[in-house]
N, C-alpha and C positions, 0 to 999 in steps of 0.2 A: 475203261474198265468193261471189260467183257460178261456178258448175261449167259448162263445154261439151263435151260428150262424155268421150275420155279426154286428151283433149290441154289441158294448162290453161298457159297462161302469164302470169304474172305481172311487169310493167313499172313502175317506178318513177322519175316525171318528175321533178325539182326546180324547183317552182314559184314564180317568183320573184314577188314582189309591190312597188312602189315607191309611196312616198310621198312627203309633200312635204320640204324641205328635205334631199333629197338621201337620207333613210332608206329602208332596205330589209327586208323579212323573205322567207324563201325555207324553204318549207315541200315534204314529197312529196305527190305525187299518185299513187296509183297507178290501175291500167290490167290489164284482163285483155283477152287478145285472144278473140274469138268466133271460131270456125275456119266457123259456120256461116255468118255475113257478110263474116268475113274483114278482122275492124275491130278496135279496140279502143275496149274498154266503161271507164267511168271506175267503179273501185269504191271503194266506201267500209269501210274496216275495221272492226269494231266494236272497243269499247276491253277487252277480254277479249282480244282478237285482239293486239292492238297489245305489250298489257303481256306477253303470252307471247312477243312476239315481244321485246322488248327484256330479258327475263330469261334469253330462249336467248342472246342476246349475250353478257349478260354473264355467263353458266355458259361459255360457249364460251372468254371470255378471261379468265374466271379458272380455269380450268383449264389455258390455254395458259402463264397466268404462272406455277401452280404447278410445271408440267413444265418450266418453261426453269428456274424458281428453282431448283430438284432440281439440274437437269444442270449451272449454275451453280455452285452448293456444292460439287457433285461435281468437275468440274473444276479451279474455283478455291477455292484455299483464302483464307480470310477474312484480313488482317490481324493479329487477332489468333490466331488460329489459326496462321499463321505463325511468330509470334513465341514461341508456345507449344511449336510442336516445334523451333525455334532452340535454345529454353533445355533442351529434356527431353534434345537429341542434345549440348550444350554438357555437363549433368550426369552423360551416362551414358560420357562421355569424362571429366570428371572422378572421378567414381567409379573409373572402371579405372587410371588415373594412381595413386588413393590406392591402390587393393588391389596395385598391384605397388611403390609403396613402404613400405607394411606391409611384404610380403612380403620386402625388404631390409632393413627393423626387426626383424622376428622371425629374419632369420639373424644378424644384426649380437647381439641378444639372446643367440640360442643359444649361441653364439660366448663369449658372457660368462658364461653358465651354465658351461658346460664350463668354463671357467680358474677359476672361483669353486669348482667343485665337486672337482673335480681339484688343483690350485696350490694355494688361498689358503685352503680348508678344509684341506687334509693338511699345509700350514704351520701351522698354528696350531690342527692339534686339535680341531677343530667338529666339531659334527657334520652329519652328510653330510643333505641335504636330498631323499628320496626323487622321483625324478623323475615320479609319480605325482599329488605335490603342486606342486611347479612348471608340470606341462601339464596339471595336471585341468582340465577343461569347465565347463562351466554346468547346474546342475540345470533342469529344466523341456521339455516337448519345446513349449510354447509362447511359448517366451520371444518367438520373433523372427514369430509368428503377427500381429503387424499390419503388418507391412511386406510378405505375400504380396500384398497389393491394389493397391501402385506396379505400375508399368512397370517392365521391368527386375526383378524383383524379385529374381531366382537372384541375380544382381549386387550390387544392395543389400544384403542379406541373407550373402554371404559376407562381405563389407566387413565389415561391421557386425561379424561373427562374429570378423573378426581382428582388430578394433582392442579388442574385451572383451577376444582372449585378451593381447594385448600389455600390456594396459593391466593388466589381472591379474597377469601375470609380472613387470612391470616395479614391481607395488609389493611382489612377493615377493623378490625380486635388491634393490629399495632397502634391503630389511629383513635382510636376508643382510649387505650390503654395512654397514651399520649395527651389525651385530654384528659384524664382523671388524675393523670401526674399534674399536668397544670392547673387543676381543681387542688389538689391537693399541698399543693407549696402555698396556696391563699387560706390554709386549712385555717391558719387561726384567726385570722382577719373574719373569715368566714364563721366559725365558732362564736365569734360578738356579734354577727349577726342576724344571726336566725334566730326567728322569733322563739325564744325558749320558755320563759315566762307567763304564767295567765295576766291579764292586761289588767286584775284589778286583785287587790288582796283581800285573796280566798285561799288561803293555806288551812282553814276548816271543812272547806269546800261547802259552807252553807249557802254558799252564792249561786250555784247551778239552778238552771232556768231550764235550759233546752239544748241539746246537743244537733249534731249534722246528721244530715240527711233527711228520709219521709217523715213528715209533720205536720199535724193541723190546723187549718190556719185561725186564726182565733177570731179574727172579722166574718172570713168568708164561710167558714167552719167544711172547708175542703181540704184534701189531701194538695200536701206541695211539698219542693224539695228545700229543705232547709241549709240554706247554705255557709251558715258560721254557728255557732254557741251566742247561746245568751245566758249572762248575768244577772241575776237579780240584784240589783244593791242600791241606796234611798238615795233618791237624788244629792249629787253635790262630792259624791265619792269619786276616790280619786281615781283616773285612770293614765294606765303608767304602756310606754313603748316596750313593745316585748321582745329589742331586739334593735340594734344599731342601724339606722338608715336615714334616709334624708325625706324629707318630708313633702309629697305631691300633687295633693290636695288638701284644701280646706273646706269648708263650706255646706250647704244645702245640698241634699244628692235626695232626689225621688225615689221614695219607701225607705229611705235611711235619717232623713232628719239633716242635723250637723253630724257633718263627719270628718273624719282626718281618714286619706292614705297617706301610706308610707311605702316606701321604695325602698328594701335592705338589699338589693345588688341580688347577684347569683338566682334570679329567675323570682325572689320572693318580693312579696308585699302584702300587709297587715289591713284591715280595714277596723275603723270602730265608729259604730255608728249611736244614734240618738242620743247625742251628746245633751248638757246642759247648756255647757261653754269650754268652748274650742281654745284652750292657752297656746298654741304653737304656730306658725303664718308657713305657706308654703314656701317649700328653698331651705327651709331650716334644718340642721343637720342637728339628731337628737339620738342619744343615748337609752340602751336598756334599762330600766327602771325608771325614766326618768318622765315626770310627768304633764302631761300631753293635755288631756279634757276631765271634763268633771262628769261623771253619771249625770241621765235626764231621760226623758221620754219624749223627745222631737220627734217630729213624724209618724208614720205608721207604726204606732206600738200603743200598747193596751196597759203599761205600767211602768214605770221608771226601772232600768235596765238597760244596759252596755250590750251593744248587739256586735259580736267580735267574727272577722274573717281571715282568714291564710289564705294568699294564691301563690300557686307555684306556676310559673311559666303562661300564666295566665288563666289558670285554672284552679277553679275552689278546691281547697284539698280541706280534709278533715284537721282541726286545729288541734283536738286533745290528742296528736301525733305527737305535740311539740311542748309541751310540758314537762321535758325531763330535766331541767334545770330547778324547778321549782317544787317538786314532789317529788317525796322516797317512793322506791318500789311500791310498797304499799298504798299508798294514798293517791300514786297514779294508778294503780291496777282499779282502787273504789272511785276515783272521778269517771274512767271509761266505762264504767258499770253504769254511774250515775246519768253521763253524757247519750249513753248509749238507747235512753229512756222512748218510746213513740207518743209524747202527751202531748200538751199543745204549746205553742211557741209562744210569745210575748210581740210579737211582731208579723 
């Protein structure tokens, strides 16, 4: 390719050439103009020239393809791509549907906890299921470390976390629920047992002495916890089982004189202390109403009086709980009044 001063131009003919039967081929020709004759010169390429020139083409248009395919993708999303955030925004809507009806599981749950643990345990004497074990977590701080990698993840990840604790709960409450059916099938075995009855007949209620709980002591004249009822009543009076069970002790017991326990099964047991005399020998299997010792004042006491206790599971519970067998409405409502007294004990 020929140079003419600084002015170069470059023209390309399409040179058509014709043959017989009607064939054609149509090739360039190109042309530089001479500014010095003021013509055009016909040049010849060399094929160095030629091939650089058809690799700029195609650098030129596959660069142009690459930028419009960018701005393509970018714009438009693919088919499937489409269909891919259809189902991620379809999942992250269903996710939020399940974590707020969790969230009406786990109250609908609570809900059942509280009457289980409240109600249907304090009916029937269980023991109380510390709330600590009902709502514990999950050990591990990576339990739910492979689900940080979705979309959504805070979302999935809470979800997930309710449906364990539910799922947890719900096989501790079947297991709950499972043992108060089998409390319950011994219902009435259980119903002759419990001590229901006051241990000595006071259907007047002239007999109250001293109720449970803070009271003073009558020796030491300190504040203590008083842990069963006393009966006032004259030595020799009768005292009767409050309640079917088998008999554990007999004997001398430190600060109670003569005493009999009793063992009625399902976590209870009766205490009666400062007996006169002891009618019933340990191992003996005795019936409610049925008479056990005589009123006295053995041991630490200050007057003759039956000094009576309830344990549940090994713990003093308050006795005028259990008197609904033997007093109307009424005259249990005035014994807990009476029971409920802060004077001083007999023992």
């Amino acid at each position: 390719m020929q140079k003419y001063g600084k002015l170069l131009y470059l023209q390309a003919i399409f040179h058509i050439e014709f043959y017989p039967m009607g064939l054609f081929r149509s090739r360039k020709i190109y042309y530089l103009y001479n500014p010095s004759t003021l013509t055009y010169e016909r040049v010849y390429p060399s094929v160095k020239e030629r091939i650089f020139t058809v690799l700029r083409h195609l650098t030129l248009g596959a660069v142009i393809g690459v930028i419009v395919f960018i701005v393509f993708m970018r714009v438009f999303a693919s088919p499937m791509e489409s269909l891919l955030e259809k189902e991620n925004r379809l999942l992250q809507t269903q996710y939020e549907v399940l974590s707020l009806q969790l969230d009406d599981a786990l109250k609908v749950l609570d809900d059942l906890q509280q009457r289980d643990e409240n109600l249907y345990r304090a009916v029937f004497q269980a023991h109380s299921i510390p709330e600590s074990v009902r709502k514990s977590g999950f050990g591990g701080t990576n339990r739910y470390e492979y689900l940080t990698s979705l979309s959504n993840s805070e979302l999935v990840i809470e979800t997930t976390k309710k449906m364990d604790m539910l799922r947890k709960q719900m096989y501790i409450q079947s297991n709950s629920l499972e043992e108060l059916i089998s409390i319950g099938k011994t219902l009435e075995e259980r119903s002759r047992c419990v001590p229901a009855i006051q241990p000595i007949s006071n259907k007047d209620l002239k007999h109250m002495a001293s109720g449970y709980g803070m009271r003073i002591d009558p020796i030491y004249h300190t504040s203590k916890f008083h842990a069963g009822m006393d009966f006032s009543a004259p030595s020799g009076t009768d005292i009767y089982a409050t309640g079917n069970g088998e008999v554990i002790f007999t004997g001398w017991r430190q600060g109670y004189g003569n005493c009999t326990i009793i063992d009625h099964g399902f976590g209870l047991k009766t205490l009666y202390g400062h007996q006169q005399k002891i009618l019933v020998r340990t191992g003996q299997k005795v019936t409610r109403g049925e008479i056990i010792g005589l009123v006295g004042s053995t041991g630490k006491s200050t007057g003759s009086h039956l000094h009576y206790e309830v344990w549940v599971h090994d713990k003093p519970d308050n006795p005028a709980k259990y008197y609904f067998m033997d007093l109307s409405p009424e005259e249990y409502d005035q014994m807990i009044q009476m029971a409920d007294n802060h004077g001083q004990v007999m023992d």
